[in-house]
C-alpha positions as CSV (number, residue, x, y, z in Angstrom):
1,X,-51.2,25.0,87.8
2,X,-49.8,23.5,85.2
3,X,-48.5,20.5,87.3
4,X,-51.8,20.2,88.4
5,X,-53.2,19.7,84.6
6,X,-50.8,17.2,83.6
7,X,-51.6,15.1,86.2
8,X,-55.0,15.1,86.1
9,X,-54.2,14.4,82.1
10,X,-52.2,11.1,83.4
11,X,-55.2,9.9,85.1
12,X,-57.8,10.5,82.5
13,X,-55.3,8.5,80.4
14,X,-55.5,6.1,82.5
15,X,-59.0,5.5,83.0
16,X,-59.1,5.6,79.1
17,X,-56.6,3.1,78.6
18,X,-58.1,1.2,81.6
19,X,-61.9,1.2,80.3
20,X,-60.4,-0.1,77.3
21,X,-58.7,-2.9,78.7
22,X,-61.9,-4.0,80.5
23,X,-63.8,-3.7,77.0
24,X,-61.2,-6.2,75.6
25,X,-60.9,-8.8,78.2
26,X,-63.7,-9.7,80.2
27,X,-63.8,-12.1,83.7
28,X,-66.2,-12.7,85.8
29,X,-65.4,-14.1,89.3
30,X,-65.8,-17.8,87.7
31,X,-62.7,-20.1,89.1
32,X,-60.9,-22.9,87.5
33,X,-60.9,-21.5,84.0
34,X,-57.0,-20.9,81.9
35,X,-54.7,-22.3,79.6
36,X,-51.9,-24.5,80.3
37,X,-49.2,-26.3,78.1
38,X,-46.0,-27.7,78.4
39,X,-43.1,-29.7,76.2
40,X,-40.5,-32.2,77.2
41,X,-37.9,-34.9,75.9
42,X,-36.6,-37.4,77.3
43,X,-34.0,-40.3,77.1
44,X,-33.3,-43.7,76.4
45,X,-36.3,-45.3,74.9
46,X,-35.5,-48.6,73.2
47,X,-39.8,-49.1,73.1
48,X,-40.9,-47.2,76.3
49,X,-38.6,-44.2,78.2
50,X,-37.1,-45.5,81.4
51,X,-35.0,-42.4,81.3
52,X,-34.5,-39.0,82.5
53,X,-35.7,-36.0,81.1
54,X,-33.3,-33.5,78.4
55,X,-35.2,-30.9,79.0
56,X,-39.0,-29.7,79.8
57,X,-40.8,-26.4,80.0
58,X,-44.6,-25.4,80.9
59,X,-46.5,-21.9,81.1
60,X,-49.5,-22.5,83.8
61,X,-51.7,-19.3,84.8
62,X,-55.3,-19.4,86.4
63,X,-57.0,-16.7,84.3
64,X,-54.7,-16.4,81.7
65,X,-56.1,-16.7,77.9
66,X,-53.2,-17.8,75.8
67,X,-50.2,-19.9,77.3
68,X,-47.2,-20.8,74.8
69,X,-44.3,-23.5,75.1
70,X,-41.8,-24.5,72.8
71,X,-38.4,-26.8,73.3
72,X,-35.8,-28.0,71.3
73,X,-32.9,-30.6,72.7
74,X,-29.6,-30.9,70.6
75,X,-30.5,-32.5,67.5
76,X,-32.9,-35.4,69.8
77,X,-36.3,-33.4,69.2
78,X,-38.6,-30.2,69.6
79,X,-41.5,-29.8,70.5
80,X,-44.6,-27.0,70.9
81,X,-47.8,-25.9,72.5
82,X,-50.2,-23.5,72.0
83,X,-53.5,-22.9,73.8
84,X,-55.9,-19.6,73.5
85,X,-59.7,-19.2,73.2
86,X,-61.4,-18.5,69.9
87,X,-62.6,-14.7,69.7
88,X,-65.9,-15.0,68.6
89,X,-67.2,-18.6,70.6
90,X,-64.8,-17.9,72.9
91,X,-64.0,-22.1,72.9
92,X,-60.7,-23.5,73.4
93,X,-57.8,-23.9,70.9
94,X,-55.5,-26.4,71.0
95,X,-52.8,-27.0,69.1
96,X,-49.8,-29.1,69.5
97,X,-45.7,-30.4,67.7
98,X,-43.6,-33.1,68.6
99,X,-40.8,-34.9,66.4
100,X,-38.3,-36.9,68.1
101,X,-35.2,-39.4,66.6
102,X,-34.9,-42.6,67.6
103,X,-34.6,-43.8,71.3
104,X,-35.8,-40.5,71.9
105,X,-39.2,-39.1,72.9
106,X,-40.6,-35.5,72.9
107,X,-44.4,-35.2,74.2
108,X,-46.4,-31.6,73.9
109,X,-49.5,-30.8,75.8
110,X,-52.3,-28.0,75.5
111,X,-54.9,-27.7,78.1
112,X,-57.7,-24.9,78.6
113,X,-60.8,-24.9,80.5
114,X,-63.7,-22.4,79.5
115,X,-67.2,-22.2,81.5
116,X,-70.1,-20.8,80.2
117,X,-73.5,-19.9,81.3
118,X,-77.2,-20.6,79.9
119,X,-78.5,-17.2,79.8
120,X,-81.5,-17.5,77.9
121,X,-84.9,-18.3,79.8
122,X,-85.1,-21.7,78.9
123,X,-83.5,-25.3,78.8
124,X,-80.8,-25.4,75.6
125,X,-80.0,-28.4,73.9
126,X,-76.4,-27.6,73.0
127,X,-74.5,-29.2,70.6
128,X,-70.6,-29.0,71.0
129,X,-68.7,-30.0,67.5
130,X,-65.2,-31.2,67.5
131,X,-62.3,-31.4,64.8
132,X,-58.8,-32.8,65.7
133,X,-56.5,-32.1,62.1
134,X,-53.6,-33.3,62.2
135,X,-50.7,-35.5,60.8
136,X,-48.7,-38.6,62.1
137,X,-45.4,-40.4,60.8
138,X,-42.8,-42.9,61.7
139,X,-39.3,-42.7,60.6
140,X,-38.3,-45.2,57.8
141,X,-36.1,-47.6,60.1
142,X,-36.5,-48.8,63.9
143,X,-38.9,-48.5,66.7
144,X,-41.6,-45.6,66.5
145,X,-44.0,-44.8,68.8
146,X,-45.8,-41.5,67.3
147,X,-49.2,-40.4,68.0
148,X,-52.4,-37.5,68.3
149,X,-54.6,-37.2,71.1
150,X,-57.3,-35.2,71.8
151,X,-59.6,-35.6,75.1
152,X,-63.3,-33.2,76.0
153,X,-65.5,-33.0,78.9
154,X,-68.0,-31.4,80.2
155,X,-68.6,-30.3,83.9
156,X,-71.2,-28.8,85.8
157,X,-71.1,-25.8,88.2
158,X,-69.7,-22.3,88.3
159,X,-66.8,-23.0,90.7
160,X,-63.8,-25.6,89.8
161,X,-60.4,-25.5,91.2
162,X,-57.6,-25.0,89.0
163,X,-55.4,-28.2,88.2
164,X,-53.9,-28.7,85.2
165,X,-54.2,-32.4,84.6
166,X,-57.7,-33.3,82.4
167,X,-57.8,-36.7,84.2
168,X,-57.9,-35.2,87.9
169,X,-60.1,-32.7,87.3
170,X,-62.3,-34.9,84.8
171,X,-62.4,-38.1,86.9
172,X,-61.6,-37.1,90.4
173,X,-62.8,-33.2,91.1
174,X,-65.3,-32.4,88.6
175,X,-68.9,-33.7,88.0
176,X,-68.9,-34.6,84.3
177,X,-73.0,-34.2,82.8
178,X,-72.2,-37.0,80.3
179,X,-68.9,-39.2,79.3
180,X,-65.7,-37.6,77.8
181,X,-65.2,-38.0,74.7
182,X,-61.8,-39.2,72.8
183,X,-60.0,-38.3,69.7
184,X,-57.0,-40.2,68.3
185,X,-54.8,-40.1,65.4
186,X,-52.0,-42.8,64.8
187,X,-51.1,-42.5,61.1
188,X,-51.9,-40.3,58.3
189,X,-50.9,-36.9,56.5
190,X,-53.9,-34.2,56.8
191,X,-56.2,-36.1,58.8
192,X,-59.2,-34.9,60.5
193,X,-61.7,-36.7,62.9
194,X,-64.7,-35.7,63.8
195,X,-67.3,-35.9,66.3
196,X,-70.4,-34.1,68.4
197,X,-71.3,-33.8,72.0
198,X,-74.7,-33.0,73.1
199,X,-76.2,-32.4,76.6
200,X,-78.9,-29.9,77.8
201,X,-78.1,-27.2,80.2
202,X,-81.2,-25.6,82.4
203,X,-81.7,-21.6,81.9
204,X,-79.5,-19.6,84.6
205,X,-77.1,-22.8,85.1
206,X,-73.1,-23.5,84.1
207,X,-70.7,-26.0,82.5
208,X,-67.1,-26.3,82.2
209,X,-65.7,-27.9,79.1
210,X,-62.4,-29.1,79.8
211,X,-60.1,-29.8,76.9
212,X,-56.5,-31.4,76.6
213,X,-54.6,-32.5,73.3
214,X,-51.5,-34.1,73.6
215,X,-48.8,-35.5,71.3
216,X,-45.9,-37.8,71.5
217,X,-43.1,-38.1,69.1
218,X,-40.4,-41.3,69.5
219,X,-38.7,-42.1,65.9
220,X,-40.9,-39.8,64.2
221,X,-43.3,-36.9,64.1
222,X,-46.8,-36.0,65.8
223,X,-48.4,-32.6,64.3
224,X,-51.5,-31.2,65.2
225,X,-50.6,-27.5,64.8
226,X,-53.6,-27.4,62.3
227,X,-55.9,-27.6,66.0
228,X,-57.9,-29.0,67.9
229,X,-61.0,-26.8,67.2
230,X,-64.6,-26.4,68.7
231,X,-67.8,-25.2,67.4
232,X,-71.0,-24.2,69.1
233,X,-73.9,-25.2,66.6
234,X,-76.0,-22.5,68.1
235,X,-74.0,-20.8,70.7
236,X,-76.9,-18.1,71.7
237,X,-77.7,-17.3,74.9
238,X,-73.9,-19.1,76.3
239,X,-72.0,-16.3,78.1
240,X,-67.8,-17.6,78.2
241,X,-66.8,-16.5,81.6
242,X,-63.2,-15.6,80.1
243,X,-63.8,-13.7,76.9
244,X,-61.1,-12.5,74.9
245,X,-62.0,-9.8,72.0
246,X,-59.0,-10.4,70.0
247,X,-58.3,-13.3,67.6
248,X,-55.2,-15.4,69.0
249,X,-51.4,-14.1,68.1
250,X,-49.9,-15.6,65.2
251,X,-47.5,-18.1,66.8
252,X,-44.1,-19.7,64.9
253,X,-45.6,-22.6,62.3
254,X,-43.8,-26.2,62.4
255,X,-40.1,-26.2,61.5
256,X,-41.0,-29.1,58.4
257,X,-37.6,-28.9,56.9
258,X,-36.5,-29.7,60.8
259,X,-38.7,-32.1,61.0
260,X,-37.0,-33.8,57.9
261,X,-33.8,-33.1,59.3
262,X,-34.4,-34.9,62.4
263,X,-35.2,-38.0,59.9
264,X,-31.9,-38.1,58.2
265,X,-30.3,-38.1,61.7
266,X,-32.4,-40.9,63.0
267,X,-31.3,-42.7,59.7
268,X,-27.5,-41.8,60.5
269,X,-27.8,-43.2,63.6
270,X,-29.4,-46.3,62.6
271,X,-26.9,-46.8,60.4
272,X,-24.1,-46.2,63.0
273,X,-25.4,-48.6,65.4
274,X,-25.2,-52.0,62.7
């Protein structure tokens, strides 16, 4: 008997801890929604890289809400990637590192795709606001190629298949309602750049919005670990398809001393090379 009582005490733990994980993370049977990011360096890049790559690393997951990569080659460059979904709009988070010395390159991509249905009984004007923050800086001496990218779009449907490239699935899969929009940053400490997308969406139908931020480092630094961040300006009635009821995990901050470490060295090597 009392065999029979712990075990029955396993499985009413179990459906506890179960129900709780379902009230915490919710999907519906929506496809083509995730994170994705990845990091890698490569060599010899007098102006463009005609090299191999160092090193590279990705995390890709259909489904998954947060996806984390970080890399860092021998004193040439690191670089990292975060990507999630904000717990309240339940919109994606993008942030991205890269710093690289000279005739080197590092690149760092986040990607996520979020869906989300018009719930409400009639036709919603929605207004999506986007912030890329960031920084960008050459090194003192030499070539540099350093740079902050940041692409949106929006797709209809409620099906898309999972690909983890924003141009295939923006310009070759996907049904976009209106054109992508672009957001750059080439120079500048603490910048920020704005801008809106509107569209209407019919009561009971879906959109995807697809989101990539990328940065590339080559004599220098790219950082936009201060996000690439997304605002509903009336997100009622817009049920995500992947909801998350947690805010993201605190991940490691940008290595600045690094960062200025990677400078001296691209100054020592300049100097080695006259």
């Amino acid at each position: 008997m009392a065999k029979l009582s712990i075990n029955k005490s396993y499985k009413v733990a179990f459906v506890s801890a179960f129900s709780l994980f379902l009230s915490n993370v919710h999907a519906t049977a929506i496809e083509g929604v995730g994170t994705y990011t990845s990091v890698g360096n490569y060599t010899n890049c007098p102006s463009y890289c005609n090299g191999s790559s160092r090193s590279s690393d990705y995390n890709d997951d259909e489904g998954q809400t947060e996806s984390y990569t970080s890399l860092g080659v021998n004193g040439y460059g690191s670089g990292q990637a975060y990507s999630s979904f904000v717990s309240d709009s339940f919109l994606p988070l993008l942030r991205v590192e890269t710093s690289a010395i000279a005739h080197s390159s590092t690149s760092a991509t986040a990607f996520a795709v979020q869906n989300f249905t018009n719930t409400g009984t009639e036709t919603k004007t929605v207004d999506l606001n986007v912030n890329l923050h960031g920084s960008v800086s050459d090194n003192e001496s030499g070539y540099a190629n350093n740079y902050l990218g940041a692409s949106i779009a929006v797709l209809s449907g409620t099906s898309l298949d999972w690909y983890p490239s924003y141009a295939t699935l923006v310009y070759e899969i996907g049904q976009p309602l209106l054109s992508p929009m672009s957001l750059y940053i080439s120079d500048g400490l603490d910048v920020n750049v704005f801008d809106t997308i509107s569209f209407d969406i019919e009561a009971g139908e879906s959109f995807f919005i697809v989101s990539n931020m990328l940065a590339g480092a080559q004599n220098g630094y790219a950082d936009a670990w201060s996000t690439l961040s997304m605002s509903f300006l009336d997100g009622s009635n817009l049920e995500a398809a992947l909801q998350v009821a947690t805010s993201p995990v605190d991940v490691p901050e940008p290595e600045t001393l690094f960062l200025l470490g990677l400078g001296l060295i691209g100054l020592l090597f300049k100097k080695q090379n006259k």
